[in-house]
C-alpha positions in Angstrom: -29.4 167.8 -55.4 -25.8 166.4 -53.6 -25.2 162.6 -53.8 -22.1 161.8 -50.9 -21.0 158.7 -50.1 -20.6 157.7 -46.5 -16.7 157.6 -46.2 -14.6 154.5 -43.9 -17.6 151.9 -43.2 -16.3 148.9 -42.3 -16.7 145.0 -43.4 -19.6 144.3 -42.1 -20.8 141.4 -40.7 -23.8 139.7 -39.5 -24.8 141.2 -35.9 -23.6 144.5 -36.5 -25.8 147.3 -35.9 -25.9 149.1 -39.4 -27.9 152.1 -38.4 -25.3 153.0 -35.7 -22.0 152.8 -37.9 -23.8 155.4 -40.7 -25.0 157.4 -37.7 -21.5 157.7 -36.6 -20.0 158.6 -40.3 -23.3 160.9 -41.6 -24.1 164.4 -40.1 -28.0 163.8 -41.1 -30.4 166.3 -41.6 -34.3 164.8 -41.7 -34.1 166.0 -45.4 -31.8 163.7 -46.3 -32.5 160.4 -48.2 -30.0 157.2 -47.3 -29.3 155.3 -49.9 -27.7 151.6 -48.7 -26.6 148.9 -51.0 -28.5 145.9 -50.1 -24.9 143.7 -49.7 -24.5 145.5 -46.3 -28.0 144.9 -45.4 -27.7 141.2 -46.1 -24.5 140.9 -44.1 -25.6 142.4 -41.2 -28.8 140.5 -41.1 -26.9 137.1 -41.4 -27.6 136.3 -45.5 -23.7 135.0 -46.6 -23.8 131.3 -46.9 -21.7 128.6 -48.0 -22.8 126.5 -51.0 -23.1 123.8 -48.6 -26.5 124.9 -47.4 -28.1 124.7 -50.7 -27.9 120.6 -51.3 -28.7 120.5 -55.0 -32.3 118.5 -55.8 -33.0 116.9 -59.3 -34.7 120.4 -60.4 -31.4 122.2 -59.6 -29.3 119.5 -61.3 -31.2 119.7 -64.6 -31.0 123.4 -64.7 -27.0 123.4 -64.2 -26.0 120.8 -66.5 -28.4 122.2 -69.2 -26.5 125.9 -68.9 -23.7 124.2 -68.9 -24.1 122.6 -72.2 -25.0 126.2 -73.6 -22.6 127.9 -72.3 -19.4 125.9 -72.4 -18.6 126.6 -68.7 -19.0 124.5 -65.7 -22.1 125.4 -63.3 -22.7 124.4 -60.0 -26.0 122.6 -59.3 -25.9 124.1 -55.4 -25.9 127.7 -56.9 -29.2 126.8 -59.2 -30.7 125.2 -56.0 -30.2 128.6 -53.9 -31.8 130.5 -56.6 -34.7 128.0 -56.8 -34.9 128.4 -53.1 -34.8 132.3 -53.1 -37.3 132.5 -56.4 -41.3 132.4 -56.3 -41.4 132.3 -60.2 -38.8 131.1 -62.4 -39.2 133.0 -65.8 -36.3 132.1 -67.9 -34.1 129.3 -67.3 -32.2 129.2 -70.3 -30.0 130.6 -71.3 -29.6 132.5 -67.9 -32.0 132.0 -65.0 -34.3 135.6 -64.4 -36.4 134.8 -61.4 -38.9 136.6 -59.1 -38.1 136.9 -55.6 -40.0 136.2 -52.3 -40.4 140.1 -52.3 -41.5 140.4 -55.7 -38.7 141.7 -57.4 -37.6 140.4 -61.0 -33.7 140.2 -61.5 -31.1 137.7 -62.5 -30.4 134.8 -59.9 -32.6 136.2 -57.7 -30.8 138.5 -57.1 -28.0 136.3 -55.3 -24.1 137.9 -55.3 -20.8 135.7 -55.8 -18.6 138.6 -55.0 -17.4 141.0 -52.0 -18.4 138.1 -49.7 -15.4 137.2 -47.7 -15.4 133.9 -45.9 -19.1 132.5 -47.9 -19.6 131.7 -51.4 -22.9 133.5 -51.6 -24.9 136.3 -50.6 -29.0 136.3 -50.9 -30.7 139.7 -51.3 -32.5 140.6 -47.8 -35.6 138.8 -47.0 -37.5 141.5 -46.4 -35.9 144.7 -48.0 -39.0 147.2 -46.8 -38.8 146.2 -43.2 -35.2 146.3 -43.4 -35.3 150.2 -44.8 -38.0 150.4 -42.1 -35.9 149.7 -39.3 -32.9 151.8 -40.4 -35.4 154.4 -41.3 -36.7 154.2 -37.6 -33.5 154.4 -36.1 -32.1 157.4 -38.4 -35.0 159.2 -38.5 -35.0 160.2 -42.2 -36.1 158.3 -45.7 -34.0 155.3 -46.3 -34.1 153.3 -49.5 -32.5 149.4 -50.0 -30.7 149.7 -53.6 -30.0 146.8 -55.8 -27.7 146.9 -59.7 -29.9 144.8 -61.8 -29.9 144.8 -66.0 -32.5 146.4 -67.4 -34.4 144.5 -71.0 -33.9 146.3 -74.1 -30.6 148.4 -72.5 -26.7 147.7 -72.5 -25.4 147.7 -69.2 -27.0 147.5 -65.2 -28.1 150.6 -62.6 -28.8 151.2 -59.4 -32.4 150.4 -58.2 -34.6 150.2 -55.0 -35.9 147.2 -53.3 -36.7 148.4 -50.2 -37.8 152.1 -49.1 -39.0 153.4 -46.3 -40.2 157.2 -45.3 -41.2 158.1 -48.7 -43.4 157.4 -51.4 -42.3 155.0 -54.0 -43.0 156.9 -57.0 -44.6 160.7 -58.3 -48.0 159.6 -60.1 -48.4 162.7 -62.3 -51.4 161.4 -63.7 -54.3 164.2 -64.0 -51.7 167.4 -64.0 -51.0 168.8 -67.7 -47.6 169.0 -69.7 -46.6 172.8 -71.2 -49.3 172.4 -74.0 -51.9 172.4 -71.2 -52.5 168.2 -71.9 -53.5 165.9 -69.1 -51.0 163.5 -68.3 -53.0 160.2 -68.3 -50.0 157.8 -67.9 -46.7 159.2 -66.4 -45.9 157.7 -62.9 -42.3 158.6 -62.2 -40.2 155.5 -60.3 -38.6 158.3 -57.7 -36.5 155.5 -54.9 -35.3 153.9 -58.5 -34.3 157.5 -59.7 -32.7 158.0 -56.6 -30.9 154.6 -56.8 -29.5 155.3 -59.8 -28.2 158.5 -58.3 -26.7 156.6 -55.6 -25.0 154.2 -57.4 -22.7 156.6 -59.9 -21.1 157.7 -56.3 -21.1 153.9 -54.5 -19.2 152.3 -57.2 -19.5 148.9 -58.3 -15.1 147.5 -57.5 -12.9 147.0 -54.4 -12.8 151.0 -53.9 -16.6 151.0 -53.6 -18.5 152.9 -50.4 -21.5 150.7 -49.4 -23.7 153.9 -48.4 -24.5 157.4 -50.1 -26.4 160.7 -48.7 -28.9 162.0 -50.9 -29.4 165.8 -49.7 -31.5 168.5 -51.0 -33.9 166.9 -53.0 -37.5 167.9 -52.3 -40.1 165.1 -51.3 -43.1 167.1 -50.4 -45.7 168.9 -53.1 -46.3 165.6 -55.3 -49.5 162.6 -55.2 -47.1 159.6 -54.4 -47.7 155.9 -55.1 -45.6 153.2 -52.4 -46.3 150.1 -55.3 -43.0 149.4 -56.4 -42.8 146.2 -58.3 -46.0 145.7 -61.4 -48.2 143.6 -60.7 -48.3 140.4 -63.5 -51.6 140.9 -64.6 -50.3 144.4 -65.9 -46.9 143.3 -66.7 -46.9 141.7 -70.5 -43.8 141.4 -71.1 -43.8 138.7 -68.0 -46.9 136.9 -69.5 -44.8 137.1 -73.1 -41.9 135.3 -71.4 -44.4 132.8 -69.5 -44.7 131.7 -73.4 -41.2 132.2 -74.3 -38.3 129.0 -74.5 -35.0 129.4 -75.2 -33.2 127.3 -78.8 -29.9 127.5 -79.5 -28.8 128.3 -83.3 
């Protein structure tokens, strides 16, 4: 498998037809797998705001001045209000906030960016990450998949994963097939678009000399049972219903 990143893309901003600027920089083949960070999806489709936008209500207040009392550094009530407004679930609020987006992923501040955002103050995660991979997917005519950097519980440090994907399967269920030993695998199901996101991201970067997009090429999709559920659902998910019971106290 080769992992490229799609060289001189430039700032972009909202309007610009995404699809057409990697067309012009990426010699596809329909084997390939692009990759896109999800900052350049949100720009394009108009997701930089100003603080401004986000008037900060009671709820927002409360939360701000209460992190700032625990962590010793001023926070702005606006910034609390845009997560509130980008969030369906709010499941820690102390002594960070880790919400779950309108789209059903978990992550911190929904998700929302402070940095590379020249001329706003914020940038919100796309809307719709599937039907944004969908449209670049339709107009390059190979897999695309939406990535994200996100912490992860339990680990040191953040990686690349999907949000959005289009043109392949989510995941490889290998449920039912066997191991060496000749056991039956009753519940492996391999995250594939995160696996690829990861990939992605050692080549994207994370600083100023980052590329936005990366070309995944010879890595073989077909010959596997696939899965397109992405996020878990909560009634499966107990380490969400642990935190539903969960409050943070300071020392």
């Amino acid at each position: 498998m080769n992992v490229t990143p799609v060289p001189d893309l430039p700032e972009i901003r909202e309007g610009d037809d995404l699809a057409a600027l990697i067309d012009e920089r990426a010699d596809l083949d329909s084997a390939d797998v692009v990759c896109v960070a999800s900052t350049v999806v949100s720009k394009a489709e108009g997701r930089a705001h100003d603080l401004d936008a986000f008037p900060a209500g009671p709820r927002a207040t409360e939360i701000a001045d209460r992190l700032a009392e625990i962590t010793g550094e001023e926070k702005d009530p606006r910034f609390a209000q845009a997560v509130l407004e980008e969030s369906t679930d709010l499941l820690i609020e102390a002594p960070f906030l880790l919400t779950e987006t309108r789209f059903g992923h978990v992550g911190v501040n929904a998700g929302i960016d402070r940095s590379n955002v020249p001329g706003s103050d914020i940038l919100l995660l796309p809307k719709r990450p599937d039907e944004s991979a969908r449209r670049l997917h339709d107009a390059l005519s190979v897999p695309v998949i939406v990535t994200d950097t996100c912490g992860r519980p339990f680990r040191h440090g953040q990686r690349g994963v999907a949000i959005g994907k289009a043109g392949l399967p989510a995941s490889h269920d290998w449920r039912g097939e066997h191991d060496r030993d000749g056991r039956e695998l009753g519940v492996t199901v391999e995250s594939i678009v995160d696996e690829l996101a990861a990939a992605a991201n050692l080549v994207l970067g994370e600083g100023s000399g980052g590329e936005p997009v990366a070309v995944v090429r010879e890595f073989e999709l077909d010959g596997f049972a696939g899965s397109d559920e992405l996020f878990r659902d909560v009634e499966t998910d107990f380490v969400r219903q642990a935190l539903r019971e969960w409050s943070y106290a300071r020392d």
